[in-house]
Rosetta silent file (secondary structure, phi, psi, omega in degrees, C-alpha in Angstrom):
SEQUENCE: XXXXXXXXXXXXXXXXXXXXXXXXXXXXXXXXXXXXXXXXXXXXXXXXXXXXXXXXXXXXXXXXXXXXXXXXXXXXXXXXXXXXXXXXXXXXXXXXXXXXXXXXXXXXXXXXXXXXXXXXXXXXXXXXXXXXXXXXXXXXXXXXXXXXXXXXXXXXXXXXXXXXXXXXXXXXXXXXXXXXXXXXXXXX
SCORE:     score description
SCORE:     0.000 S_00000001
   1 L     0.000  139.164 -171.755  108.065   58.829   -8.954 S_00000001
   2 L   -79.414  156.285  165.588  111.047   57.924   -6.126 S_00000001
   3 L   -72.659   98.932 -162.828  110.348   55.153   -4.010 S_00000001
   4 L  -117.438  137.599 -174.948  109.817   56.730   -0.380 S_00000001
   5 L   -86.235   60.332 -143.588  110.156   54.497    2.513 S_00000001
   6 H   -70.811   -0.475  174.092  108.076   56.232    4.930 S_00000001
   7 H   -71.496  -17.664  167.504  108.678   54.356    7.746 S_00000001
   8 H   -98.462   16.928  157.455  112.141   55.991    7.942 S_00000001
   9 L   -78.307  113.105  162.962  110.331   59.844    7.751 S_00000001
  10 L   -93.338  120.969 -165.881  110.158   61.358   10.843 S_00000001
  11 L   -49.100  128.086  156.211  106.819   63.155   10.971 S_00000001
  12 L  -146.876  171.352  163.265  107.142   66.641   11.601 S_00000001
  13 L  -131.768   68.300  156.989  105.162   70.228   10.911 S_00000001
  14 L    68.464 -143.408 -179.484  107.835   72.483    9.358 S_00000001
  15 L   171.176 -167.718  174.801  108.439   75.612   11.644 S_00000001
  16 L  -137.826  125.824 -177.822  109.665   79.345   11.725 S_00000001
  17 L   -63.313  121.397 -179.874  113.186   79.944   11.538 S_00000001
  18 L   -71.410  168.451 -163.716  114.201   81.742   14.899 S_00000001
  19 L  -129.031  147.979 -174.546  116.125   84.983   14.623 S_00000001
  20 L  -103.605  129.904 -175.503  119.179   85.580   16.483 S_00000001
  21 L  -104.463 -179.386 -147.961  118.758   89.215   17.975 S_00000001
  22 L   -64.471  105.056 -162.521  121.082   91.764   18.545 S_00000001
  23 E  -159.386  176.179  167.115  123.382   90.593   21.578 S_00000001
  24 E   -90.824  154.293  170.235  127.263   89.806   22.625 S_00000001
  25 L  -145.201   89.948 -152.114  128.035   86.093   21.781 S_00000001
  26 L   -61.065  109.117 -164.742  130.578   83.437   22.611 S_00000001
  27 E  -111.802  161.921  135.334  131.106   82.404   18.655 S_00000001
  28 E   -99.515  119.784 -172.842  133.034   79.327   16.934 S_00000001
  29 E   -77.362  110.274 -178.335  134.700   79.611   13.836 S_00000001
  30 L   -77.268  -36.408 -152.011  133.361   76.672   11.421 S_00000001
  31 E  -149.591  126.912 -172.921  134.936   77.666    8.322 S_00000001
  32 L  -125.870  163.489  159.448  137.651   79.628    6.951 S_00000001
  33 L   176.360  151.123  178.642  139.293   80.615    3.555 S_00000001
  34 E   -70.633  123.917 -178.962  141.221   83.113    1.812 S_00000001
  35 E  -144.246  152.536  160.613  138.975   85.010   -1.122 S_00000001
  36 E  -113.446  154.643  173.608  139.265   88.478   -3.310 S_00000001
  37 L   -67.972 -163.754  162.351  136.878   90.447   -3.229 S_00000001
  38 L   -78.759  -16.499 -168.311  134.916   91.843   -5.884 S_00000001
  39 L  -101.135   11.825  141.748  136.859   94.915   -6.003 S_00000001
  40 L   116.528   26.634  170.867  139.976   92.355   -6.319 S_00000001
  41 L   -51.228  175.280  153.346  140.739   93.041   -2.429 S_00000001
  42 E  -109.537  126.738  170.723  142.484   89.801   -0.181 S_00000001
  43 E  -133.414 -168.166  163.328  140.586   89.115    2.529 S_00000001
  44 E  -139.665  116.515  167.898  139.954   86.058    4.962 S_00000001
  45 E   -62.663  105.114  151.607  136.598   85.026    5.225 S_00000001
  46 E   -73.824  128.343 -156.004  135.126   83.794    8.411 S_00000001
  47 E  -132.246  138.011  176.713  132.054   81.480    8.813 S_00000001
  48 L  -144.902 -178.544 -179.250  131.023   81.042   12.704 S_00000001
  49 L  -152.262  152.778 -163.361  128.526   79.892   14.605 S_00000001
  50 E   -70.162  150.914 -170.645  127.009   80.782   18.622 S_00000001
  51 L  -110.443   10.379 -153.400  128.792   78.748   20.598 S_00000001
  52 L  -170.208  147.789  171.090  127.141   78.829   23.994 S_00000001
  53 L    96.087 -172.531  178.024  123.528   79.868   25.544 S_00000001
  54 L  -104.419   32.231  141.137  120.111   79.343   24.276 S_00000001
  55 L  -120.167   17.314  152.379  121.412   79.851   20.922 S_00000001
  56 L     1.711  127.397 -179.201  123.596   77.440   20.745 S_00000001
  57 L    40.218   16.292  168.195  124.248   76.144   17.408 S_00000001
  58 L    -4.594  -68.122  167.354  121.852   78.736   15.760 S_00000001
  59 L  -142.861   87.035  170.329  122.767   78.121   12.395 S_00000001
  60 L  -122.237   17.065  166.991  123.625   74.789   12.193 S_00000001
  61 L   -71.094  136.230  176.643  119.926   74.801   11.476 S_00000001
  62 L   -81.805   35.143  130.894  119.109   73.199    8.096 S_00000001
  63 L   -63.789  -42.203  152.654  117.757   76.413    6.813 S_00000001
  64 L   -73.104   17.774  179.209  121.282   77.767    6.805 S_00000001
  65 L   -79.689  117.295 -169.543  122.761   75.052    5.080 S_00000001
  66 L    94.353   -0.456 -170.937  124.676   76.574    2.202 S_00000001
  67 L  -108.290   75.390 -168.173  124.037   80.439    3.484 S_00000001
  68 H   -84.000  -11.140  178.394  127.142   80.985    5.052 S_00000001
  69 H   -62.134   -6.381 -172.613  126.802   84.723    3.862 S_00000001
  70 H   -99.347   35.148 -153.550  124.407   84.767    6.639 S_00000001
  71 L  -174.985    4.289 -147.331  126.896   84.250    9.610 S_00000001
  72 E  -111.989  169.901  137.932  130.249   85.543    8.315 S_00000001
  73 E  -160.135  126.339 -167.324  132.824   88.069    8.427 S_00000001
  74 E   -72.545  112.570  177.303  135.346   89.191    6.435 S_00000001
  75 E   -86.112  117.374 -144.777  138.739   90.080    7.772 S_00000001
  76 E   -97.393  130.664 -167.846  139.992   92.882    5.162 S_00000001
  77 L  -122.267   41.294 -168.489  144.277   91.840    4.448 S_00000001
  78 L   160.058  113.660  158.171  144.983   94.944    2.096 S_00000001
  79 L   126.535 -156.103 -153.360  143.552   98.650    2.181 S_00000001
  80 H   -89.602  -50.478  160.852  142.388  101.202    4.505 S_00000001
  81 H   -12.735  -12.324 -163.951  140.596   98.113    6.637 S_00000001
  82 H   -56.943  -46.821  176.576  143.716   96.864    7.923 S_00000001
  83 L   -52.964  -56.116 -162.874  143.340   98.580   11.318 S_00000001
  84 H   -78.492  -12.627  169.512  139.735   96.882   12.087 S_00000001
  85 H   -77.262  -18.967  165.157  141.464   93.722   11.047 S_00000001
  86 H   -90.745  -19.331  160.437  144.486   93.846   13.270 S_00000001
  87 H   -83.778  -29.038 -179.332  142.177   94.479   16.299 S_00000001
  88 H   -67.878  -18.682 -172.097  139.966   91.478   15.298 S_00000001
  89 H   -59.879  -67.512 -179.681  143.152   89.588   15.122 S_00000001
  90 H   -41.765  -89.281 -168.577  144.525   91.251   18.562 S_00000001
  91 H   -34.159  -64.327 -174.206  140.537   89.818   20.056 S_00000001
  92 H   -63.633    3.713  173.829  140.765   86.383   18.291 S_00000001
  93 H   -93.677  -59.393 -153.942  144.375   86.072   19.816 S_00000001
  94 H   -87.938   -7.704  150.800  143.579   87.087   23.467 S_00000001
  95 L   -84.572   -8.385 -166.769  140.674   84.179   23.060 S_00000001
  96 L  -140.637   58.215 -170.551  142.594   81.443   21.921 S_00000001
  97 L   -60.884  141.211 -171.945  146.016   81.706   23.987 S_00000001
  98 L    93.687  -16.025  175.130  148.969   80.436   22.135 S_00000001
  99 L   -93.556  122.208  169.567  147.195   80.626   18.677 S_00000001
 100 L  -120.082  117.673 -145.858  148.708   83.415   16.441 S_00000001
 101 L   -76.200  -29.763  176.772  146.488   84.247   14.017 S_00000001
 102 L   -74.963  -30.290 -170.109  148.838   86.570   11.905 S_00000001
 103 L   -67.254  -47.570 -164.716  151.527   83.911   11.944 S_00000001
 104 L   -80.819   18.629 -163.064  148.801   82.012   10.261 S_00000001
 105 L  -139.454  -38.861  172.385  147.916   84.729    7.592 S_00000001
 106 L   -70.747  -12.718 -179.983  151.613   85.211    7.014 S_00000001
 107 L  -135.027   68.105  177.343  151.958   81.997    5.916 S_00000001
 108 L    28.193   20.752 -179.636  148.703   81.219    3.898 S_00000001
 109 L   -86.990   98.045 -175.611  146.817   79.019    6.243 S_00000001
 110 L   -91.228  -34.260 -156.707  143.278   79.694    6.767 S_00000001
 111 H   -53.135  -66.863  174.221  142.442   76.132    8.153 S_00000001
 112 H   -11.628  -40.023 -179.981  144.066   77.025   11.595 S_00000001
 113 H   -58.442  -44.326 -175.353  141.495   79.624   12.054 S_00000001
 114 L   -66.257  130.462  162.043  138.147   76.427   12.383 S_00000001
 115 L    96.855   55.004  169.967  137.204   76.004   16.138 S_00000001
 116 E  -135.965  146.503 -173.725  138.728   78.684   17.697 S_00000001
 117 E   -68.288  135.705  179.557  137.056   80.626   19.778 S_00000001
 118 E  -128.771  139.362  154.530  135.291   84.721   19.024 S_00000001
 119 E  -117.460  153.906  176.821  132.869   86.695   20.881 S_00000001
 120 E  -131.904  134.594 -179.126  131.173   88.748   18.969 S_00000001
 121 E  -110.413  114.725  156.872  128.803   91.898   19.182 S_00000001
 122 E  -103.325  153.997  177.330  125.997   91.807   16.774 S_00000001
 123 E  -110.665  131.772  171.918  123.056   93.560   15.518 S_00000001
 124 E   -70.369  148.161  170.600  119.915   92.103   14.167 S_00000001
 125 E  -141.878  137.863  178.152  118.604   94.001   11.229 S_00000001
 126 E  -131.762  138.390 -167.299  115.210   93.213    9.876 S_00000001
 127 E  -124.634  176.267  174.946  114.407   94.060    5.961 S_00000001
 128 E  -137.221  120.111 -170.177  111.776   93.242    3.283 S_00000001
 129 L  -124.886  111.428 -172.778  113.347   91.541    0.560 S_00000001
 130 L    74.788   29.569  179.962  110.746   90.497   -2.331 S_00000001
 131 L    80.926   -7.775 -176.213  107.378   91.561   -0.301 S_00000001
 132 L  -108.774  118.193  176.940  108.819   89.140    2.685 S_00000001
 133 E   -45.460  146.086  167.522  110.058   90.559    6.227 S_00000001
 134 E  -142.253 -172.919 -158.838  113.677   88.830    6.843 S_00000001
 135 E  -165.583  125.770  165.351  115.860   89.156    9.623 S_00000001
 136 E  -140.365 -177.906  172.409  119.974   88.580    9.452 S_00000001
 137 E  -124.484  149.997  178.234  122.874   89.813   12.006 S_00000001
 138 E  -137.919  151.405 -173.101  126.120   91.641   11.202 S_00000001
 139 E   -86.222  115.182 -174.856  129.070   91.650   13.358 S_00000001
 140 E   -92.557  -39.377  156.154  129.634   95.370   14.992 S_00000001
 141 E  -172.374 -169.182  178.419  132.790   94.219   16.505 S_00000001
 142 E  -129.140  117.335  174.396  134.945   91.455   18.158 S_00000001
 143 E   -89.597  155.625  171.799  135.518   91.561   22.003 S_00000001
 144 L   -69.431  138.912 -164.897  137.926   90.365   24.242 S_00000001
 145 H   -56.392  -47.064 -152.735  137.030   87.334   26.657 S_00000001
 146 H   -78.351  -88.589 -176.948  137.797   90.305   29.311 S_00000001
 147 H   -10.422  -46.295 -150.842  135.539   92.851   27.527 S_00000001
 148 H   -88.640  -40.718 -173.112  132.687   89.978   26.857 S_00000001
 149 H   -60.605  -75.960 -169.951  132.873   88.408   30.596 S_00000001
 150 L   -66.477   -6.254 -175.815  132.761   92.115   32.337 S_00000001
 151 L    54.768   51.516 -166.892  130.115   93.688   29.571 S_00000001
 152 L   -90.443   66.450 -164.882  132.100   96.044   28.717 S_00000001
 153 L  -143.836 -169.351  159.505  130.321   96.660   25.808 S_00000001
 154 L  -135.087  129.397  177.254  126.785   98.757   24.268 S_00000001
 155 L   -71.561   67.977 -166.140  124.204   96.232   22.869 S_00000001
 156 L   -46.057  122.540  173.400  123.220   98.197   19.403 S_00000001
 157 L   -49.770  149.031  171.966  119.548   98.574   19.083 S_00000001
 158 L   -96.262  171.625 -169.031  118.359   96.246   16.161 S_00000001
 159 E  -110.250  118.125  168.524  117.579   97.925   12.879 S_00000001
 160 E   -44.365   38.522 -152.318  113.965   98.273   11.585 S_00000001
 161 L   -98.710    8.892 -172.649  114.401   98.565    7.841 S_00000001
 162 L   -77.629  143.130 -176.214  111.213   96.563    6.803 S_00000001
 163 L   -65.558  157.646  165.496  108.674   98.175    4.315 S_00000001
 164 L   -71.004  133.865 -143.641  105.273   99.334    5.921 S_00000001
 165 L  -143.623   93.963 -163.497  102.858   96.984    4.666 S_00000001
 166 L   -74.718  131.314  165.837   99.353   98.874    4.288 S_00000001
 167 L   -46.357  121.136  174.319   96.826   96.208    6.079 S_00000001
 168 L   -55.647  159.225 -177.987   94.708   94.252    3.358 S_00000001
 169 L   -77.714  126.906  172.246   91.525   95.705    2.746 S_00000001
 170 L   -56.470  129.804  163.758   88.211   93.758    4.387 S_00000001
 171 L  -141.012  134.809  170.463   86.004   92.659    1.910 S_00000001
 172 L   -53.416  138.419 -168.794   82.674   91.815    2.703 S_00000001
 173 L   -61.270  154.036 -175.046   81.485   88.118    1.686 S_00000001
 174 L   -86.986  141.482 -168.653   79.200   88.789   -1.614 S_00000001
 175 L   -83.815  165.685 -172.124   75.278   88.665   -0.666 S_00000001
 176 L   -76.170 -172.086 -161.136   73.225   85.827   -2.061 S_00000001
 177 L   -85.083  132.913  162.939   71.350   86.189   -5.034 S_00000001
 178 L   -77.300   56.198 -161.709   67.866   87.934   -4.410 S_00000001
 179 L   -13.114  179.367  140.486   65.186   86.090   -6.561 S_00000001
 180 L  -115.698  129.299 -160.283   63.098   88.877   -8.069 S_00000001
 181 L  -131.414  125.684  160.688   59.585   88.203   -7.264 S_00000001
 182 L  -136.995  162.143 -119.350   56.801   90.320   -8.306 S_00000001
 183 H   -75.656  -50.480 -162.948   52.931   89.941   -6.733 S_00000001
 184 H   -31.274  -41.140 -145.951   52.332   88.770  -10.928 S_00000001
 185 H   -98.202   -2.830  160.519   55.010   85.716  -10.583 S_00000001
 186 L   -72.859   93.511  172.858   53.089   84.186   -7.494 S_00000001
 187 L   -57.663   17.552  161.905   51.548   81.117   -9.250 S_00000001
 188 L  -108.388    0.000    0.000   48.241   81.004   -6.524 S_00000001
């Protein structure tokens, strides 16, 4: 058994992981890196996080530590994608003046990409994965600071994909035990 010092635990009682819902967002980019896909595509993977508001550092929550699949988005460098990747480029440019993010793609540099500023429009989606409701966001598109500032946007309803979950049945507590008494089994 480990040795636990408990005087260094700070007492707490757990929680429920908050859900970020479907909104525009002032994002940071934590993490970046060059990957192929599965279907052997080149992309550049983006890991971000809200940067502003009262969701500030969302998931820098230790629930999301290691799920970066839950925050991400892939910028597509090869294929018919090319287009939505040169407008995210075009957005992440016109946020970060003087940074050019294709210069930095042209020359294999992903690093350039962490802390620079995204807004982002996302949608919450909520599923049932293994009998359990879950809840993640996916990035619908990347705005301009001038789009995100004037709200020049449509807020995408979020999507409702969880199974219907028929209400357990009540079952009545089991009655006690009845003795069985008959007039014979009265000893007076």
């Amino acid at each position: 058994m480990p040795k636990i010092s408990w005087n260094d635990v700070t007492e707490s009682r757990g929680g429920v992981v908050s859900t970020l819902p479907s909104g525009a967002y002032k994002c940071q980019i934590t993490k970046a890196e060059f990957v192929t896909t599965k279907k052997g595509a080149a992309a550049l993977v983006v890991v971000w996080d809200v940067a502003e508001g009262e969701h500030k550092g969302h998931f820098s929550e230790a629930f999301f530590e290691g799920k970066d699949f839950r925050h991400n988005d892939y910028l597509m460098l090869e294929g018919k994608a090319l287009g939505m990747t040169k407008h995210k480029l075009h957005a992440l440019a016109d946020a970060n003046p003087g940074f050019k993010p294709t210069a930095a793609i042209d020359s294999d540099q992903a690093q350039p990409f962490v802390g620079k500023t995204c807004y982002l429009l996302l949608q919450e989606r909520k599923y049932t994965y293994n009998g359990r409701d879950q809840s993640e966001v996916n990035v619908v598109d990347w705005l301009s600071p001038d789009e995100f500032r004037a709200g020049d946007f449509k807020v995408p309803e979020t999507l409702d994909e969880r199974e219907a979950q028929a209400a357990p049945a009540t079952i009545a507590a089991p009655q006690p035990p009845q003795p069985d008494l008959y007039d014979e089994d009265v000893p007076f």
